[in-house]
N, C-alpha and C positions, 0 to 999 in steps of 0.2 A: 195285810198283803193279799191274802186269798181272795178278800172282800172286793178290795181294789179288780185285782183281775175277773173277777166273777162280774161285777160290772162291767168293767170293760166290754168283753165277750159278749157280752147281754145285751150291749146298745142299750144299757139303763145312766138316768145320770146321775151324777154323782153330787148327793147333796151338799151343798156349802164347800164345795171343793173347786176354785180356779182351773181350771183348763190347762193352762202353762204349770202349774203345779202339779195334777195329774201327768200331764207330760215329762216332765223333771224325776219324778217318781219309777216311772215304768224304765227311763234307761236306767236309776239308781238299781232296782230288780237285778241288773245283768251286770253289776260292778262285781267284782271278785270279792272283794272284803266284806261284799254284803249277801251272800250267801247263805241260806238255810236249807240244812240237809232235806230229801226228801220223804225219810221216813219220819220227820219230824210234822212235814206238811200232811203224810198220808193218815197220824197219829191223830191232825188236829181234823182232819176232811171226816174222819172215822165217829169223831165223838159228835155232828153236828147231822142235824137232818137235812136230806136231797145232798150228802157227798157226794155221789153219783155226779150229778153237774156241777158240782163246783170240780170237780177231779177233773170231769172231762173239758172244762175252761180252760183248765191250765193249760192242756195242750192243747185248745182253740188259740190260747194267748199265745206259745209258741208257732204256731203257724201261722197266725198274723203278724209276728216278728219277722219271721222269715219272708214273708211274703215280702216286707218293703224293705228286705233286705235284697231276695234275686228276682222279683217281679214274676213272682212263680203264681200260677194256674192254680184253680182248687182242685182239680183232678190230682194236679201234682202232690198236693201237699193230706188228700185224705188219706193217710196210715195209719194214726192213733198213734197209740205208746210206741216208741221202735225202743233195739237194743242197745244199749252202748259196746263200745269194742271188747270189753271183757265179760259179755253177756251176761252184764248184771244191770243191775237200777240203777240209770243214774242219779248220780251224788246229789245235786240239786237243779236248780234251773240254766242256769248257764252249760252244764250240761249236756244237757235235754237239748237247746240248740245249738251247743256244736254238734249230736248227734243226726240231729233233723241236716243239719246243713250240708254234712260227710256222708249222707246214706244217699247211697246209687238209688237211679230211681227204675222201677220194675220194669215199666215203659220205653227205655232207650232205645231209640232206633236201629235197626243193626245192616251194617254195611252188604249193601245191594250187588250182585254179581257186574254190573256196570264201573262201579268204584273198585272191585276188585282186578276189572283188566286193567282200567286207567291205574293203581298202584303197582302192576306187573309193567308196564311200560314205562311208569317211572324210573324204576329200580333197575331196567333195563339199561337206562341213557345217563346213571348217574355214577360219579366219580369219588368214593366212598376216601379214596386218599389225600383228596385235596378238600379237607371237612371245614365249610365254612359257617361262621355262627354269626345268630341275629339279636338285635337288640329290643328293637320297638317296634310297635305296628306300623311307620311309615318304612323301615326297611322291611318288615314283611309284604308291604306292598309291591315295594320295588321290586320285590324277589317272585311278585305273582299271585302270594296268599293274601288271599282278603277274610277279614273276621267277619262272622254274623252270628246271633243268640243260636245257643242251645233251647230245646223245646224242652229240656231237663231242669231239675229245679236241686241240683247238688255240686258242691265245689268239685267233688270228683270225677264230675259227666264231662271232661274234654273230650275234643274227638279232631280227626283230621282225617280229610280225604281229599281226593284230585277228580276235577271234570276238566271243563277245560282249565281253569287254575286252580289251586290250591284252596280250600278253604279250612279253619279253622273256626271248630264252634267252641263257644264260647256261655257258661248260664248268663244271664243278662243280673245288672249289678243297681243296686238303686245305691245311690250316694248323698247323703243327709248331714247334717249337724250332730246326728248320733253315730252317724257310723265309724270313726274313729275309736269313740270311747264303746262302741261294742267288740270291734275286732282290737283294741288292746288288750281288753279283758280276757277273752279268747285267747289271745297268743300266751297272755299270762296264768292263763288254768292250762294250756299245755305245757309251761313251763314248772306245774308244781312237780315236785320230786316223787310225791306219792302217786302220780298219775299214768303210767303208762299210755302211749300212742305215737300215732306216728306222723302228727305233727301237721295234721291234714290242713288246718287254718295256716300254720305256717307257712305251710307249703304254697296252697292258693296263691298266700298275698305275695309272697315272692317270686310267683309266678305271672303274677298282672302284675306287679313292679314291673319284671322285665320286658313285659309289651307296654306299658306307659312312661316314657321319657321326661316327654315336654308336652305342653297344654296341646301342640298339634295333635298327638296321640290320644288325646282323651277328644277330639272333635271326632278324628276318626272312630273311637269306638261309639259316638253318639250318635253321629250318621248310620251305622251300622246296624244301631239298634242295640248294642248290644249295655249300653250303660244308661242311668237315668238320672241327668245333675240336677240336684233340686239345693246342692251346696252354694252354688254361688258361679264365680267362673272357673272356668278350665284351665286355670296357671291353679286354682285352689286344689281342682281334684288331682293334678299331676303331684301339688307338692305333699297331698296328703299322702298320696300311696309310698313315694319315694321316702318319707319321713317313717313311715309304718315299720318299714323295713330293716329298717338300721339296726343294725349287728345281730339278726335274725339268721338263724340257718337251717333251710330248710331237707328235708326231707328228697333227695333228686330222683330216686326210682319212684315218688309219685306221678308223675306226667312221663316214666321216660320211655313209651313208647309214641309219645304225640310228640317229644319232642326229636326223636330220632327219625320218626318221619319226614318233620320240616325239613331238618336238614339232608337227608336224602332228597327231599325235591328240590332246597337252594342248591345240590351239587348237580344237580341235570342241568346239564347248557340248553338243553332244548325248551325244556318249564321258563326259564328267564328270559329267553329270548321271544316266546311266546307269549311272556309278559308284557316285556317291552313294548311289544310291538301293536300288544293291547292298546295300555294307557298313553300309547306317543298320537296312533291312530283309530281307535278305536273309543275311547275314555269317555265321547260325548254323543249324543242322537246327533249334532250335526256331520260329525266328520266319519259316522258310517253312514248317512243317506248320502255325503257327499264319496264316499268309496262307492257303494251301489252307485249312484249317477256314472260315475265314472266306467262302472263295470257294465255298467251297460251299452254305454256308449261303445265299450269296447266289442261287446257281441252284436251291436248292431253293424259297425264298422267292418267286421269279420263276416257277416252277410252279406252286405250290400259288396265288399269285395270277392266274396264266393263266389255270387250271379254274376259280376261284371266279367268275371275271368271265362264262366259257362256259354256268355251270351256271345265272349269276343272267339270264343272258339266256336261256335256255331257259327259266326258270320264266314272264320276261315273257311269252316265246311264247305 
């Protein structure tokens, strides 16, 4: 196994070994039932020469997991070894990346004194007793918020803020032929009994379950940028998510300050109507050059009538 991944990393090839077979292998690595502890790996790294790089493969091999799992940056992904939640080693590889995947990243952006008024006027115009809730991303459209990627490379980097509409960031998702049997295996090492946490994968996917409905919602998040189908079509990645989820429960003080915001800007009458009034006339380059055309005609009209009313009072002079 070490072998394998130390090639890998290496961009050495692998002799007498099929390609589709080393492929089959690398997502077997991250099945649950095939797990080896890591003081076992660090036993076997120890007794061989250049441990040193074959150790720090491993977690080259986790970061290129990751990578074509959130289409994350190499800035994003240079940390080395991190901690697991109970700042100890983790257990084995599967581990390792849920911990890569759940670690905030140093980098986050942090909300600009501009986002902070636009949130104070929010909050202002909004009706906290009449609390409405959303489903998918074509009703958070309707409601104003549009998605686009996070420049972050962790399930836990959501964020929400208001300009003129709502946005919701989102880490950007590559979606594969392995990414189901990676994130079963995931929900299924948070669900061992000797594991403590809090369920952070869980949480994720049941959280993009409830922005992905129907295959429209997954176009939507591809325009956006913020997903990457390389599964096939978009009735597939809606039905993987929605199938992921079942009788899953997550974790709801993970997001509940992104999601508490939403809904405080779905209760502003003025956010919606602002929306509206976006995508009815606004939505395309045609029908705002044809708004400008229009608006201009208007102040030209409002001139050419200003002079005529100056010139007709002169003549009365």
């Amino acid at each position: 196994m070490l072998h394998v991944i130390h090639r890998t990393t290496s961009e050495k090839c692998m002799d007498h070994v099929k390609v589709d077979l080393l492929a089959f292998a690398q997502v077997d690595l991250f099945m649950l039932e095939n797990q080896i502890p890591v003081r076992v790996l660090n036993l076997l790294i120890s007794s061989i020469s250049k441990g040193n790089d074959v150790r720090n493969s491993m977690y080259a091999f986790i970061d290129k997991k990751i990578k074509s799992t959130l289409a994350a940056g190499k800035s994003d992904l240079d940390q080395g070894p991190v901690v697991s939640e109970q700042d100890q080693e983790p257990t084995h590889l599967l581990g390792i990346l849920r911990d890569r995947l759940l670690t905030k990243s140093k980098n986050k952006p942090t909300t600009n004194s501009k986002e902070v008024i636009c949130n104070l006027l929010m909050s202002l115009g909004s009706k906290p007793q009449h609390s409405k809730t959303f489903r998918s991303v074509k009703e958070l459209k309707e409601a104003g918020i549009q998605v686009s990627p996070s420049e972050t490379s962790s399930f836990r980097d959501f964020d929400f803020y208001v300009g003129l509409l709502g946005t919701l960031k989102i880490p950007r998702i590559v979606v594969d032929d392995s990414t189901g049997s990676k994130f079963m295996n995931l929900v299924a090492y948070e669900m061992c009994p000797d594991f403590e946490n809090d369920f952070g994968v869980t949480s994720y996917l049941c959280f993009l379950d409830s922005l992905i409905d129907t295959a429209e919602d997954v176009k939507e998040l591809r325009h956006a940028g913020m997903l990457l189908n390389y599964m096939g079509s978009d009735e597939e990645v809606a039905h993987l998510f929605n199938s992921l989820t079942t009788d899953l429960v997550p974790d709801f003080s993970t997001y509940k300050d992104v999601t508490n915001d939403m809904r405080k800007y779905c209760n502003n009458p003025w956010a919606t109507s602002i929306a509206k009034a976006y995508y009815t006339h606004f939505s395309t380059p045609w029908s705002i050059l044809a708004f400008l055309g229009v608006l201009l005609g208007l102040v030209f009209t409002a001139i050419q009538t200003h002079y005529s009313i100056r010139r007709k009072a002169g003549e009365l002079k």
